[in-house]
N, C-alpha and C positions, 0 to 999 in steps of 0.2 A: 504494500500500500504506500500512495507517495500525495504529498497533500500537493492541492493546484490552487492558484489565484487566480481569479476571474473580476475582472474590475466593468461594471454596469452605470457608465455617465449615463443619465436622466437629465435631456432638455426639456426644459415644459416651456407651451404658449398659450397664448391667450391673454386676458386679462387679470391682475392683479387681486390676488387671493382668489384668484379662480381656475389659474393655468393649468394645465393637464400636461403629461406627457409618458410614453411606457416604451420600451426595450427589452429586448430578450436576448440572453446568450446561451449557446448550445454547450454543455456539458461532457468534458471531455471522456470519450469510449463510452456515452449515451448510459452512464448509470457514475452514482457518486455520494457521497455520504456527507450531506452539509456540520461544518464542524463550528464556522461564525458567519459573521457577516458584519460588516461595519459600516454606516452610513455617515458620509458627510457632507452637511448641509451646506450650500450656498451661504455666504452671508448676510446674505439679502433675501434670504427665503423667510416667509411669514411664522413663526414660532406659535402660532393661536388658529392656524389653517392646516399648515402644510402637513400631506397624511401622504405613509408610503406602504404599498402592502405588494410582498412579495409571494409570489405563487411557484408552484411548477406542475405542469397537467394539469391546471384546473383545480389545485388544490392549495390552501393558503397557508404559506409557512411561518410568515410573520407580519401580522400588521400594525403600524405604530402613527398614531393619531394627535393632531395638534402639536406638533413639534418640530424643532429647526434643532435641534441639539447632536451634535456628535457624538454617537455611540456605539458599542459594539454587542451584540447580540449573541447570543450561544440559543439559537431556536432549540426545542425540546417535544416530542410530542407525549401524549400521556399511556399508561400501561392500559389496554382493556382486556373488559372480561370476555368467558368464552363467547359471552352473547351479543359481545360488542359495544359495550356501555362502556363510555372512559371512567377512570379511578383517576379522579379529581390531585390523590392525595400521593399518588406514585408517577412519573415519569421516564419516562424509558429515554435511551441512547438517541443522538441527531440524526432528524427527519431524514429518509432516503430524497436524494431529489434523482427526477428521470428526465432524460434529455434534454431540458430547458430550462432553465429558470428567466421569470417574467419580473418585471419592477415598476412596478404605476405610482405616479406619482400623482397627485391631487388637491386640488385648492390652495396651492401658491403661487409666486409671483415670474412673471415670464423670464426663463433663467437658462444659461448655457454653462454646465450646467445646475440645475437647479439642488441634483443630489448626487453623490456617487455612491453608490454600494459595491463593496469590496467584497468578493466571497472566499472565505478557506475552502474547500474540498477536499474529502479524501476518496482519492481513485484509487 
């Protein structure tokens, strides 16, 4: 296993606490084991708007709401039961991501760019 970085600039446009903008990068040998992710904010991006929610297939690994703040993330998904109900109170090892990962950005200010999310991967 060897960890990879993946680096996802996020232009958004439009208008001012309202710009939108999304990118995706393909995952190297199409399977990978998310281990962080680090987001860093524009300067000038809205700290009371700006929302970034990261996916992969259609499924959401991390979303983080109302904030410009530079941070780094260690996503987690939670343990379930046989029947498939999560356990709130247990947490299992970092989300598997498949072939893609997506990064939407929303309700900030028209920015080049507006966010970069950094990803660890282990391949």
């Amino acid at each position: 296993m060897a960890l990879v970085r993946i680096q996802v600039p996020i232009t958004t446009t439009g208008s001012a606490g309202s710009a939108a903008g999304t990118d995706s990068r393909a995952v190297t040998d199409g399977t990978a084991r998310l281990i962080a992710v680090d987001l860093d904010y524009h300067p000038s991006a809205p700290a009371g708007t700006t929302d970034v929610t990261i996916t992969s297939n259609g499924k959401a690994i991390l979303t983080v709401t109302n904030s410009a703040t530079d941070k780094t993330y260690y996503p987690r998904v939670p343990v379930q039961t046989a029947a498939g109900a999560d356990i709130a109170s247990r947490l299992e090892e970092a989300p598997i991501v498949l072939k893609d990962i997506t990064v939407a950005v929303a309700q900030s200010n028209a920015l080049a760019p507006a966010v970069t999310a950094t990803f660890i991967l282990e391949v």
